[in-house]
N, C-alpha and C positions, 0 to 999 in steps of 0.2 A: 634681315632674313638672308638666308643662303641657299642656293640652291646648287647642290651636288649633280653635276651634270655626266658623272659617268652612271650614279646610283637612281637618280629621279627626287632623293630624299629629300624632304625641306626640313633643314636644319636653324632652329630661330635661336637667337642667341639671346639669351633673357638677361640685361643691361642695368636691370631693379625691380624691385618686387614691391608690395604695400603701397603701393597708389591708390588712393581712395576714390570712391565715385565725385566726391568733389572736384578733387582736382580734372579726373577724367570729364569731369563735363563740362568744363571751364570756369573753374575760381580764380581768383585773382592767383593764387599761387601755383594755378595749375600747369604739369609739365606737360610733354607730347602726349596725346591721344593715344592709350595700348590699340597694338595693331591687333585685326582676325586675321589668320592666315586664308585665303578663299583658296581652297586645291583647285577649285574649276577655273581660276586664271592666275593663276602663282603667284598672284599681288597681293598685297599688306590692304586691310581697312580698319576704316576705323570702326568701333563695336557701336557708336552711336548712327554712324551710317549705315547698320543693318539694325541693328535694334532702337529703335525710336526711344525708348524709355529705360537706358540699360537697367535701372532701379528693378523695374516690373520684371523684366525677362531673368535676372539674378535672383529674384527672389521666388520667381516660378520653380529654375532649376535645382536653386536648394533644396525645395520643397521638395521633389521628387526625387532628389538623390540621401534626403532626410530617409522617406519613407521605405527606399528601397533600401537602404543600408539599415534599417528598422528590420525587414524583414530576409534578406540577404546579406546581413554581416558576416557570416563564417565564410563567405571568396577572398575578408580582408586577412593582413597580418594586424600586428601590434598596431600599425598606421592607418587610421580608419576614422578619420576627423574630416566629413563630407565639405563643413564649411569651419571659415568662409571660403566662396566660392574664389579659385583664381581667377584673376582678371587679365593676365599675362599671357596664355597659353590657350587662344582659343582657335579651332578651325570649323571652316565650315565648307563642306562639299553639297551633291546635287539630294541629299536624303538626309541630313539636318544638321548638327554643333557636336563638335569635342570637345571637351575641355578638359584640358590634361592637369596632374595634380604634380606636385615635387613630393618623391618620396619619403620623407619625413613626415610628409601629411597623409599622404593615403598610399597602402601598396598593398600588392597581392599576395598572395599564400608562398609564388615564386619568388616573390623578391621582388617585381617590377613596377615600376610606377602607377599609379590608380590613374583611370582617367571613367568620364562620365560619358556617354553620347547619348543627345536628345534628338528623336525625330522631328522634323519640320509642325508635323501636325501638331507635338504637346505641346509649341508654343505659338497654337492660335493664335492671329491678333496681336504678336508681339515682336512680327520682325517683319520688315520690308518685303513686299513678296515680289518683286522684283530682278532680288538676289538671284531669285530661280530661272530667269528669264521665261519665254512660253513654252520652249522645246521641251518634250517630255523626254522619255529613255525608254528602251527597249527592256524588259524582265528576258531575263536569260534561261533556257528551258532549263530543269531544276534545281533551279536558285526561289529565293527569298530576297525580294526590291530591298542593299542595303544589310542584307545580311553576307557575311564571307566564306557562307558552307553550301555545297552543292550537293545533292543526291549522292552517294558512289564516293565522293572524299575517303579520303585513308583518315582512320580515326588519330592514330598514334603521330600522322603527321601534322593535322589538325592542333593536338597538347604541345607541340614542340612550338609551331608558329604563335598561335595564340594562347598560352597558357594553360591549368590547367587537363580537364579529360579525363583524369587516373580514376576519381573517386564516381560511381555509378549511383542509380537507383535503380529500380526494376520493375516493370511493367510483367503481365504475364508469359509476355511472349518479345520483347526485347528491355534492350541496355539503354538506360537515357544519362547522355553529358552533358558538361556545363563547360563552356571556356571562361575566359577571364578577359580577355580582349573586350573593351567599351562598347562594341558593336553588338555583343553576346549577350547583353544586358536583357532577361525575360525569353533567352532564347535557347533550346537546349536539340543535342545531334544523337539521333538513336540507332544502335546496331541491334543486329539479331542475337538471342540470348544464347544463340549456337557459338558465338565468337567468345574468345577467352578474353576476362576483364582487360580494358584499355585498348583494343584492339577489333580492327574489322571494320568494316565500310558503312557511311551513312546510307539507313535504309528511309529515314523522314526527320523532318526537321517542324518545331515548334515555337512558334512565338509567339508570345503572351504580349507584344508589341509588337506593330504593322500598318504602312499602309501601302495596299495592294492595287494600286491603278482607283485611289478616291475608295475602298472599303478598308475601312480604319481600324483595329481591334480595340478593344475600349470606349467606341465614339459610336461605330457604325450597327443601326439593327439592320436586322432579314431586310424590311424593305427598302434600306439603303445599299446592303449588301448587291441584292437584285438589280436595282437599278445602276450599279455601277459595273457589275459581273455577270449582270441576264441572269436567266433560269438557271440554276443548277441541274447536270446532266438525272442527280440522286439526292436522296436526305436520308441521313442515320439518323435514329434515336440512342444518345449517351442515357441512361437510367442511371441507378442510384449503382447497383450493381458493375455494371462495366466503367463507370466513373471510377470507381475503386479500384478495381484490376487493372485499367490503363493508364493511371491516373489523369485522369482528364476532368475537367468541369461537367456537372449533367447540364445536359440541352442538347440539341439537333445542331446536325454536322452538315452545313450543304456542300455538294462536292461538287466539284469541275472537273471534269474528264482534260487533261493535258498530252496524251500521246502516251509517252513512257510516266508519266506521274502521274498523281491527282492531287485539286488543291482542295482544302477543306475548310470554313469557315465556320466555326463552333459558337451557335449562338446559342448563348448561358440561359438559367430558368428567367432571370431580368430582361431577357429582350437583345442584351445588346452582344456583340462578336468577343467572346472571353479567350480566345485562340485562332490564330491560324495554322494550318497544316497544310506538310508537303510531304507527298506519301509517294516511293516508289512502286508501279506496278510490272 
């Protein structure tokens, strides 16, 4: 690994590729351990040092980059071979795992490399929780813990950084995007339908992936939500009807009054958090 001390970049120099999990876990013919890169201390580790069973935690990741390129394939190009999973190109910062792909394997509509990001929580039970040490982090007024879009973002400069943006849907009353950057992954930045397509500032942000100070989307119901977020200030009801128009899941919305935002946590007719939301007020 390199570290570009005028840019911050860490540039890792990939040395060989197709190392099997045998050798990585020591066979008799096995070479050096693939490094993770950890951004929270710009040292190299080994992946059996954060993942106790790399087996289990690779085949977790597949699983979900199976099912989401199942049902979000058109952000790929021609390159869109989830697995196998690289074992060469992983990072892992304080909000979970990258794992970058060589273009050949997977790329995007741009042109740029595919890469996957998993939250700490989809892989319950399968990595050192240690990594994380006890300190927690401060959520940044509105932002999304882990997400790289803030309330008020320029949309157009958003597509440039992270890919993507150009192509729309439509809610009744705004614009919803999609980037391509790994971090975007279930997660989508809406302007007013007042703004000319590709263009104009985030007014709320959505993600169908999240965990929000311990309220998890996918994992967490109401009374876990509550217990991790207290009482919500409000509760909407999504019906069958405004599901449609906004496109959002039906179920009740609890809200959190934030100052200039509110945060929303959309729990589905099953009980459990199918979205969160960050709504400018």
């Amino acid at each position: 690994m390199v570290l570009n001390k005028w840019t911050g970049v860490v540039l890792i120099v990939v040395l060989g590729m197709g190392c099997g999990l045998a050798k990585m876990a020591g066979a008799e013919t096995a070479e050096p351990a693939l490094p993770v890169v950890n951004m929270m201390t710009g040292e190299n580790q080994a992946i059996a040092d954060i993942f106790p069973d790399p087996e289990k935690v690779i085949a977790a990741m597949e699983l979900i980059a199976i099912t989401d390129m199942e049902m979000n394939g058109n952000s790929y190009m021609e390159n869109r071979e989830v697995t196998p999973l690289p074992l060469d190109r992983w990072e892992v910062d304080r909000f979970g795992v990258t794992v970058r792909y060589p273009i050949i394997q997977l790329s995007t509509l741009t042109g740029r490399p595919g890469a996957y990001q998993f939250y700490w929580y989809e892989l319950e039970g399968l990595y050192d929780p240690e990594i994380l040490g006890e300190e927690g982090f401060a959520i940044e007024p509105g932002t999304l813990p882990g997400v790289p879009v803030s309330l008020g973002d320029d949309l157009e400069r958003l597509a440039i950084m992270y890919g993507g943006g150009k192509e729309s849907d439509f809610t009744i009353d705004m614009q919803v995007y999609r980037f391509e950057d790994a971090r975007f992954r279930g997660v989508s930045a809406l302007t007013s339908r007042d703004d000319p397509v590709g263009t104009g500032l985030v007014k709320e942000i959505r993600a169908k992936r999240l965990d929000y100070d311990g309220a998890r989307v996918g994992v967490s119901d109401e009374r876990d939500v509550i217990t991790k977020l207290g009482e919500p200030e409000s509760r909407e009801t999504i019906d069958a009807d405004m599901a449609y128009y906004q496109l959002l899941p039906e179920g009740v919305v609890l809200w959190y009054d934030q100052g200039t935002a509110r945060l929303g946590m959309l729990v589905g007719t099953d009980g459990i958090v199918a979205l969160a939301i960050l709504r400018g007020v």
